[in-house]
BASE-898808 format. One record per residue (C-alpha): z negated, x negated, y negated; residue number from 0. Coordinates in nm, 2 decimals, decimal comma. Layout:
<sites>
pz:Z; px:X; py:Y; pos:NUM
...
</sites>
This chain:
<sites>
pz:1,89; px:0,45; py:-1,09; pos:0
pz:2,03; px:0,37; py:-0,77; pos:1
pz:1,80; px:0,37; py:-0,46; pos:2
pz:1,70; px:0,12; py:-0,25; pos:3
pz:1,54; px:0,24; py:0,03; pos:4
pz:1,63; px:0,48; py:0,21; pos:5
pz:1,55; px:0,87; py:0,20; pos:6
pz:1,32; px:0,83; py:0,49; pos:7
pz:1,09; px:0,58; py:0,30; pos:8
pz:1,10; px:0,82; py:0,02; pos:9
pz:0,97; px:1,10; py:0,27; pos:10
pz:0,68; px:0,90; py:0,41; pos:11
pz:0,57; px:0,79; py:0,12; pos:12
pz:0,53; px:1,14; py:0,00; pos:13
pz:0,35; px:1,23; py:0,31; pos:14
pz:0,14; px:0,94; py:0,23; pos:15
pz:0,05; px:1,08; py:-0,07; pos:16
pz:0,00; px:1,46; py:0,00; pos:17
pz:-0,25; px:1,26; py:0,25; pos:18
pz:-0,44; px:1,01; py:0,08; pos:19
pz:-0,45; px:1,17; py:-0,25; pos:20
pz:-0,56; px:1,57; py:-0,25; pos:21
pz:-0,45; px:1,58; py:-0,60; pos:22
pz:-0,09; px:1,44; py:-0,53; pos:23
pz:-0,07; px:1,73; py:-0,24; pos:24
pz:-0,23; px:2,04; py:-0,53; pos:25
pz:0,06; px:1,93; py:-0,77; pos:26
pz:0,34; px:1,90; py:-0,51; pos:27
pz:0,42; px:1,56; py:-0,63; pos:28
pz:0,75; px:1,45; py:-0,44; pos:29
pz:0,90; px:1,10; py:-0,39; pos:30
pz:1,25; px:1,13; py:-0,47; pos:31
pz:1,38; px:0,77; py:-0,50; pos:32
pz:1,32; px:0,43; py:-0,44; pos:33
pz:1,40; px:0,10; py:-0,50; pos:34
pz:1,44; px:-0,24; py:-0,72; pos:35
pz:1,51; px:-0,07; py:-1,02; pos:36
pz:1,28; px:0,19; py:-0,98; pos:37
pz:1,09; px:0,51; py:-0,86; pos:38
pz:1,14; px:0,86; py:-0,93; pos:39
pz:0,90; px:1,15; py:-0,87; pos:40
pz:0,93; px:1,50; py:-0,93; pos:41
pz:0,65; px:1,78; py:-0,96; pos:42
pz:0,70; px:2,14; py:-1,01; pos:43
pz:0,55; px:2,35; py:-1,32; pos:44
pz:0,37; px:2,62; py:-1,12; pos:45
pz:0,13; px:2,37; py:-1,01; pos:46
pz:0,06; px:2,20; py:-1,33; pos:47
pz:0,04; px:2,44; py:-1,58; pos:48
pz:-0,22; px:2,49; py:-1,83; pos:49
pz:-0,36; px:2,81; py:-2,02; pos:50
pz:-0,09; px:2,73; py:-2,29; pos:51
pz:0,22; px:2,80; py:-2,12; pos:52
pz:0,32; px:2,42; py:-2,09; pos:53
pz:0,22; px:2,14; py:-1,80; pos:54
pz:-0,14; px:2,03; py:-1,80; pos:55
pz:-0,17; px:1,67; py:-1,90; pos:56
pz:-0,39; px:1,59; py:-1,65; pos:57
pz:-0,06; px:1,65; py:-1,43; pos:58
pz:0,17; px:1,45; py:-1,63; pos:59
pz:-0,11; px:1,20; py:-1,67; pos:60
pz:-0,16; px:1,18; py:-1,26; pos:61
pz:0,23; px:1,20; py:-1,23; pos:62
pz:0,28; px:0,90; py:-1,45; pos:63
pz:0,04; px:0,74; py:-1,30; pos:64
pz:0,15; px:0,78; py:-0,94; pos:65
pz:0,54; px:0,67; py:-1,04; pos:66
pz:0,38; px:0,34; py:-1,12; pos:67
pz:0,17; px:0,29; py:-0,82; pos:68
pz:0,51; px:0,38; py:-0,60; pos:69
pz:0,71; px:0,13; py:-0,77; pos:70
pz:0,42; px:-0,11; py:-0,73; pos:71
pz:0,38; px:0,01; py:-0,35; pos:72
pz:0,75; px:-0,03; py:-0,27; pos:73
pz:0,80; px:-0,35; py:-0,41; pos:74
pz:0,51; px:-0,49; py:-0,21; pos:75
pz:0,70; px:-0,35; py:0,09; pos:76
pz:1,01; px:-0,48; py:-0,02; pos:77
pz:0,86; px:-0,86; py:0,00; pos:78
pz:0,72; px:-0,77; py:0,33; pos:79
pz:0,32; px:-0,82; py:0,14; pos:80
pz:0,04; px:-0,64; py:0,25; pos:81
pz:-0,18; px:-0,56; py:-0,05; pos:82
pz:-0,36; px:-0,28; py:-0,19; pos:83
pz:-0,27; px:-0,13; py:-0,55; pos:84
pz:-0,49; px:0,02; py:-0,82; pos:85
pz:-0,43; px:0,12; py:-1,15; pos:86
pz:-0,61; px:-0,13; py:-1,39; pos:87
pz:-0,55; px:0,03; py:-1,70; pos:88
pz:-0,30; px:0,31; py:-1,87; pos:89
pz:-0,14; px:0,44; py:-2,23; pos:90
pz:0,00; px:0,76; py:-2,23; pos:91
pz:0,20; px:0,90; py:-2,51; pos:92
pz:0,29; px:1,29; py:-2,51; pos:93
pz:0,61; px:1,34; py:-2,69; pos:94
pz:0,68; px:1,70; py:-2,68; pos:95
pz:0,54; px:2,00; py:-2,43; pos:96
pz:0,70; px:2,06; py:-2,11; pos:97
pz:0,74; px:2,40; py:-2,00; pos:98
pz:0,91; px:2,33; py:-1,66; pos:99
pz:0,93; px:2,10; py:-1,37; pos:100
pz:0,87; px:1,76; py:-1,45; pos:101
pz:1,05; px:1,39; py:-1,34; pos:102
pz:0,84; px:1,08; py:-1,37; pos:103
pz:1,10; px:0,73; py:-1,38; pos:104
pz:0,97; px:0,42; py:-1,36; pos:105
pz:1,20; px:0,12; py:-1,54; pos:106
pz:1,13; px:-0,23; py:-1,34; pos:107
pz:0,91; px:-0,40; py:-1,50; pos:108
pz:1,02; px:-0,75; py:-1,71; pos:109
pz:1,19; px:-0,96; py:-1,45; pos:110
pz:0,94; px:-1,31; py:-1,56; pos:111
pz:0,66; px:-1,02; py:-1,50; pos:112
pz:0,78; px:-0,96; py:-1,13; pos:113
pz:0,78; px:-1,26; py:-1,07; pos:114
pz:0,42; px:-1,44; py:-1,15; pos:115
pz:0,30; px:-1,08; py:-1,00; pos:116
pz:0,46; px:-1,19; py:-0,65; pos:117
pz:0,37; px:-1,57; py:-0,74; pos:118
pz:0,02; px:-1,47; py:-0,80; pos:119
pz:0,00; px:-1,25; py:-0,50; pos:120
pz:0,14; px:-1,49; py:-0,25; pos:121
pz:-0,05; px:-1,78; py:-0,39; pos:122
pz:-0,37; px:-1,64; py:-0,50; pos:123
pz:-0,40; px:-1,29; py:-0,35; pos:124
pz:-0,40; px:-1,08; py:-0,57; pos:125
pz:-0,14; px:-1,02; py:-0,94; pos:126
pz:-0,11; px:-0,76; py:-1,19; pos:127
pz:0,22; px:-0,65; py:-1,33; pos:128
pz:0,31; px:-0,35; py:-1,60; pos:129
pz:0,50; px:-0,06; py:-1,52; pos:130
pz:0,70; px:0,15; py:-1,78; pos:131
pz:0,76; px:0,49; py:-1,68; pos:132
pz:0,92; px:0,81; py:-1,88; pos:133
pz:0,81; px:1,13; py:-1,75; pos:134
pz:1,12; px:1,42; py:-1,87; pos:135
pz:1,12; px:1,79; py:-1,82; pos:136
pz:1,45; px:1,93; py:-1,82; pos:137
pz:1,57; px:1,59; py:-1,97; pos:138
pz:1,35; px:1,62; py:-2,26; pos:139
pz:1,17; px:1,33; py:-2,30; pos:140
pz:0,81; px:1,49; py:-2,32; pos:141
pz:0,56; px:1,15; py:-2,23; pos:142
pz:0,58; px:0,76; py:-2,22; pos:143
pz:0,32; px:0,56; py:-1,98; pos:144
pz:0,27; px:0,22; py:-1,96; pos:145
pz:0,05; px:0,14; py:-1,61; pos:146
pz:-0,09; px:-0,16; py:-1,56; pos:147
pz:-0,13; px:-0,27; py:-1,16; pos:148
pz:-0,34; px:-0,50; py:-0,96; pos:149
pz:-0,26; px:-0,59; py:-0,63; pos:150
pz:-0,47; px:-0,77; py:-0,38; pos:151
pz:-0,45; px:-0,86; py:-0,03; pos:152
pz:-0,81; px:-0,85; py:0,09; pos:153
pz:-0,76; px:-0,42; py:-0,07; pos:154
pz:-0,45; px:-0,41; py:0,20; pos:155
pz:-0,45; px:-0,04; py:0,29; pos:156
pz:-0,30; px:0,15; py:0,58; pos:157
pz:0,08; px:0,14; py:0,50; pos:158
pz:0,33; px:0,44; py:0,58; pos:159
</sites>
């Protein structure tokens, strides 16, 4: 994935985050890359382990999660709209155990998706769009996520 923003926008974002959301701080959750095509976050196993020598799914759950919501964030950035994001609903498949640091990517979402999202939210104020995301540990594949996103602009929350 290439990024589309630069590495500052990655860094406030993150500090956004660690902020805003006291879990994103507990599991070290870092913004590594943005853009179009998609987001990237990382999180380190100490953090997110669980009593079985592998990463709590609770972490790789909140991880997922949180990859979506970036790519969400940054698009609406992107298009220079100010809305607020929440998750509207989630799958998660575990694949395999991770037992190491783990790297949440999002894929952009359908391109026909994108686009009634941003109609809808310049139009109507608000949209929803679905965003895929494979979380890896070592480049194991080890969970799929499929987020689903509202946006409105009435929800429009301080912006980093």
């Amino acid at each position: 994935m290439k990024t589309g923003s630069s590495d500052g926008a990655a860094t406030d974002l993150t500090e956004y985050l660690h902020r805003t959301i006291p879990a994103a701080r507990a599991m070290d959750i870092r913004v590594v890359e943005l853009g179009p095509a998609g987001a990237r976050l990382t999180a380190p196993f100490g953090p997110n382990i669980n009593d079985h020598g592998s990463a709590f799914g609770g972490s790789v759950a909140a991880l997922a999660i949180l990859a979506g919501w970036t790519w969400v964030h940054d698009c609406l950035r992107r298009e220079g709209i100010e809305a607020g994001s929440v998750l509207r609903g989630s799958q998660l498949t575990f694949r395999a155990p991770a037992r190491g640091d783990l790297e949440a990517t999002t894929g952009r979402p359908d391109p026909k998706a994108v686009d009634r999202f941003l109609r809808g939210l310049r139009r109507f104020g608000r949209g929803r769009v679905t965003v895929p995301t494979e979380i890896r540990c070592a480049g194991e594949l080890v969970a799929e996520h499929q987020g689903d996103y509202a946006a409105g602009v009435e929800e429009a929350p301080e912006r980093p």
